[in-house]
C-alpha positions as CSV (number, residue, x, y, z in Angstrom):
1,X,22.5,14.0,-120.7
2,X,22.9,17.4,-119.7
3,X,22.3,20.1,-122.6
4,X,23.4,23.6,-123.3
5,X,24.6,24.1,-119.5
6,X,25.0,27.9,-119.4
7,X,22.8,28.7,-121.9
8,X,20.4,30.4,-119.3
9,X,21.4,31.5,-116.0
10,X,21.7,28.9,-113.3
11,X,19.9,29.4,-109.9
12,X,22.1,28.6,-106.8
13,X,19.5,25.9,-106.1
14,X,19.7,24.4,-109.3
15,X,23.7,24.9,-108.9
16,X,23.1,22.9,-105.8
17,X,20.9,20.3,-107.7
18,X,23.1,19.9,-110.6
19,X,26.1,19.1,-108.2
20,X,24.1,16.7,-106.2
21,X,23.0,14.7,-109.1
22,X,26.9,14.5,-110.3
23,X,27.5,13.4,-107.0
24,X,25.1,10.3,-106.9
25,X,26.5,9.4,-110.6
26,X,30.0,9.4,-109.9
27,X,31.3,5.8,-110.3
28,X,27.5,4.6,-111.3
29,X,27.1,5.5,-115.0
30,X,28.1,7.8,-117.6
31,X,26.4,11.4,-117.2
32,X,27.2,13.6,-120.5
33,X,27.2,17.5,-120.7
34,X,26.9,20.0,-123.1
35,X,28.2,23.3,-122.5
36,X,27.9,26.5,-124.5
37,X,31.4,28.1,-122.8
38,X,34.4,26.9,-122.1
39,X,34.8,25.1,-118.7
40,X,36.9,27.9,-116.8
41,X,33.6,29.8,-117.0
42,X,31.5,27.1,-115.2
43,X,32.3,28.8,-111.8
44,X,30.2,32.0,-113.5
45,X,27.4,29.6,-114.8
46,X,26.6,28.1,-111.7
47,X,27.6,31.0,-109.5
48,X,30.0,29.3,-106.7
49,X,33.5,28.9,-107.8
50,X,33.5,26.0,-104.9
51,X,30.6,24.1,-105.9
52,X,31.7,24.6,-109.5
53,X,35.2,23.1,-108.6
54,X,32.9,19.9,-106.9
55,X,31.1,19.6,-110.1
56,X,34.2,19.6,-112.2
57,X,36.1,17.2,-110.0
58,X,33.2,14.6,-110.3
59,X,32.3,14.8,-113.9
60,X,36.3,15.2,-115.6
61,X,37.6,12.0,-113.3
62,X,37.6,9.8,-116.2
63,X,35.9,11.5,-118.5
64,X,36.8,12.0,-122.1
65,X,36.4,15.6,-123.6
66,X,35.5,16.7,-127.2
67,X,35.9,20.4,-127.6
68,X,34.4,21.6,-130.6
69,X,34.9,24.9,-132.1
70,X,33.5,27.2,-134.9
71,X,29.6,27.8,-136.5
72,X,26.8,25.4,-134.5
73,X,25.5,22.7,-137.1
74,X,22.1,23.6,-136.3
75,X,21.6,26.5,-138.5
76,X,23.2,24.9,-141.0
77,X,21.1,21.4,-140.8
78,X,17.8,23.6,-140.4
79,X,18.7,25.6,-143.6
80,X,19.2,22.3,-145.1
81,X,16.4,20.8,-143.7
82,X,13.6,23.8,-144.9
83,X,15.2,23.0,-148.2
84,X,14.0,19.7,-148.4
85,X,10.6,19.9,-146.9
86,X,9.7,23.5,-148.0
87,X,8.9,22.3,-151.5
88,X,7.1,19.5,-150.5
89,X,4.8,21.6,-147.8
90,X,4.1,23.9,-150.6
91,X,3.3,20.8,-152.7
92,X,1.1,19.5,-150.0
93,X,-0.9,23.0,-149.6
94,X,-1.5,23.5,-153.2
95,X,-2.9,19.6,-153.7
96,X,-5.1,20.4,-150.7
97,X,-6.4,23.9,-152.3
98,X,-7.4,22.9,-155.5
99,X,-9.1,19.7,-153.9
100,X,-11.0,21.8,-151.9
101,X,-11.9,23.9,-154.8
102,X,-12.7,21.4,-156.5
103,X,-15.6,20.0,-153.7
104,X,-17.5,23.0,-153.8
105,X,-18.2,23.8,-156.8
């Protein structure tokens, strides 16, 4: 698995890299990628229109797509998440202080 392609910049070595690995996959085993733009922008990402239309060729023979659209879940699960374990980190701190309190005295 392949995540967040795009999300920094891509070297041309690591364009070159990227395509090579695609390459050797192709017909061996499932390869998945994540991208944070759309793939008509994947010539930008990597930096070589050519080597970009090699990569795309390789990995979209076959492939199934999901596209999603709209807010990232990760902010949302995080906010979620600090919910949940906020209180009991606080819970945790204060049982801690007042042992320790507790010891010296």
């Amino acid at each position: 698995m392949l995540d967040e392609i795009g999300f920094l910049p891509v070297s041309q070595s690591k364009a070159v890299l990227l395509l090579q690995l695609a390459v050797r996959r192709y017909g061996r085993a499932s390869t998945t990628l994540t991208l944070n733009k759309g793939l008509e922008e994947l010539g930008k990402i990597v930096g070589d229109e050519v080597m970009s239309a090699g990569l795309l060729d390789r990995v979209l023979h076959r492939c199934q797509i999901v596209n999603i659209r709209g807010n990232s879940y990760r902010p949302w699960s995080q906010a979620k998440l600090s919910k949940v374990i906020s209180p009991t980190i606080v819970r945790a701190v204060s049982a801690q202080e007042s042992g320790s309190g507790s010891k010296g005295e």
